[in-house]
N, C-alpha and C positions, 0 to 999 in steps of 0.2 A: 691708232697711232702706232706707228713703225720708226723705231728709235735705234742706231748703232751707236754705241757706245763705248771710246778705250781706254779699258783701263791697263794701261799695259802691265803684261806681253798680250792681254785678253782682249777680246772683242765683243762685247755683251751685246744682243739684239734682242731688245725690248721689246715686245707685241701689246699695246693695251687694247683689248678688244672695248668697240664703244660700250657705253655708258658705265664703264664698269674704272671706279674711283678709288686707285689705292691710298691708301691715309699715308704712303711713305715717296716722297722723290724716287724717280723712277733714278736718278744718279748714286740714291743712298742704294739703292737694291742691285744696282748693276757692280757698287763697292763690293757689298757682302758678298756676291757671287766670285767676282775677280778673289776674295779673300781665305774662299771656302775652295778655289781649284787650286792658290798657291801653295792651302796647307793641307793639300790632297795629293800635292805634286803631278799635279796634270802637266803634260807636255806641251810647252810653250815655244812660239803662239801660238795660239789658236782661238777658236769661239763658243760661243754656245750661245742658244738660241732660250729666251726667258718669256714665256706669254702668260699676262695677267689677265685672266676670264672670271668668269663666274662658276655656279653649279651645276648648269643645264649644262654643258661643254664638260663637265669634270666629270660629270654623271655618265655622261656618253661615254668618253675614253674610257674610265673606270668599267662601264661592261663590254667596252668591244675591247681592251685590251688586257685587263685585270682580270675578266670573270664576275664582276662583283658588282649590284643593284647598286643603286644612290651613289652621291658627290662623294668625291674624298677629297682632302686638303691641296693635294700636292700627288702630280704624276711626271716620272724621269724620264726619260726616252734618252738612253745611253747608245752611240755608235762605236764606242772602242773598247775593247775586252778589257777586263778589270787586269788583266796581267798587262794593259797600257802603262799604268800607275803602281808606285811603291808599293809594295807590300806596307798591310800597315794591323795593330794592334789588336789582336780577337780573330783575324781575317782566317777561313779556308782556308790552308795550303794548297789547297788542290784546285783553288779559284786563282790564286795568284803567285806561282812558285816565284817570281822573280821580276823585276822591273825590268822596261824596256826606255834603252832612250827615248827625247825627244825626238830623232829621225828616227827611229825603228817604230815611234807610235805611229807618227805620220803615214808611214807606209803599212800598219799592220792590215788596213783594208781595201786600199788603192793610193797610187802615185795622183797627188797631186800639180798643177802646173806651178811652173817656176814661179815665187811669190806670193802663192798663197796658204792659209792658214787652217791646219784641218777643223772641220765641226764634229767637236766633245759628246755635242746634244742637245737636247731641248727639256725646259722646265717648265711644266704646266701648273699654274697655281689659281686656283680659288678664291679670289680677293672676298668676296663673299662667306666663302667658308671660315677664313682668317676672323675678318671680321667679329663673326658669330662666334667660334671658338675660343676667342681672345673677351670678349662679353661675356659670355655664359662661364668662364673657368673650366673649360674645356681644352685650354690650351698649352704653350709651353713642351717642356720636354718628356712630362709624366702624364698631361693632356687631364691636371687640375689644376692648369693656374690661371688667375684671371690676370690680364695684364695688359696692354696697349696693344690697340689691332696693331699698329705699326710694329712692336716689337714679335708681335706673330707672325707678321710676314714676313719677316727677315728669318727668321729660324727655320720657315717655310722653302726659303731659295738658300738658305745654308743646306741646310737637310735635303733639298733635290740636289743641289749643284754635288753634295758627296756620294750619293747614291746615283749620279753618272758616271764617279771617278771611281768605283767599284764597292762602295761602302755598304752595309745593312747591316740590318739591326736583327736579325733571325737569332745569329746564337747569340746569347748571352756576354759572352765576354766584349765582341764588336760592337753590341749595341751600347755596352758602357762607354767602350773607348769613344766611340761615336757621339752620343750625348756629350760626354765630358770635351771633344774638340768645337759641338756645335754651341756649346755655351761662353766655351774660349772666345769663338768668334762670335758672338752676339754681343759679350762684352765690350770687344776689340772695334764692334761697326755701332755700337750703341749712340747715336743722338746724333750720327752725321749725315750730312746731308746727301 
């Protein structure tokens, strides 16, 4: 199923690969997303592409683009340099000395045509992996908490959608601020639809 969805200024495109059942409305996850690039300060409008797979698909990208054997939760596939987006809290300096507007994002890779909206990126997640992680207490922010596969996927496309707008969690002080905006917003998208 191929699903576009706006939530404006955003255009979310949903990919659910078959047989694969996420426990959350693909409109509650396309929220969280729109939620996680406004307080990322992504340049608007624009899109991003969201595809719910399973392990076998995660496990693949994970070693043809990661390096790394078996499925992981959540993979980014970002197209516009983190100096697109605000500098924001724990962040390199040397990764992101200063923001660019919305037309300077637009164009930091190529001119698009009149009316159209550039793509941010693509979020690959695990529904599977979710699943299992949010069961087992493997989940969450600290990856011990058990708690509703639904509420794992949503942290899953919070947590990709910031890690396209330049976010990580490598050094220490990022990965707090990080944590602490992805819980803001789990809060913020909690129980809707």
């Amino acid at each position: 199923m191929i699903r576009a969805l706006y939530v404006p200024p955003w255009r979310i495109d949903v990919v659910v690969r078959d047989g694969v059942h996420a426990p959350v409305a693909v409109a509650g996850l396309a929220r969280s997303a729109a939620d996680a690039l406004s307080a990322a300060g992504a340049p608007s409008p624009a899109s991003i592409g969201l595809v719910l797979t399973g392990d076998l698909e995660l496990s693949s990208l994970n070693q043809k683009h990661m390096g790394h054997d078996g499925p992981t939760d959540v993979i980014s596939f970002p197209l516009l340099p983190p100096s697109a987006y605000p500098p924001h809290v724990g962040q390199d300096q040397a990764v992101s000395p200063g923001a660019v507007t919305g037309e300077q994002a637009s164009s930091v890779s190529f001119v698009l045509p009149p009316g159209r909206r550039p793509h941010i990126g693509d979020v690959v997640i695990s529904v599977e992996r979710a699943i299992d992680q949010a069961t087992t207490g493997r989940g969450g922010h600290t990856g011990c908490e058990q708690w509703s596969a639904a509420n794992e996927l949503r942290l899953l496309v919070i947590h990709g959608v910031l890690h396209l707008c330049g976010w990580d969690h490598v050094r220490p002080a990022e990965g707090a601020a990080m944590r602490a905006l992805e819980r803001q917003l789990l809060e913020g998208t909690d129980g809707r639809a």
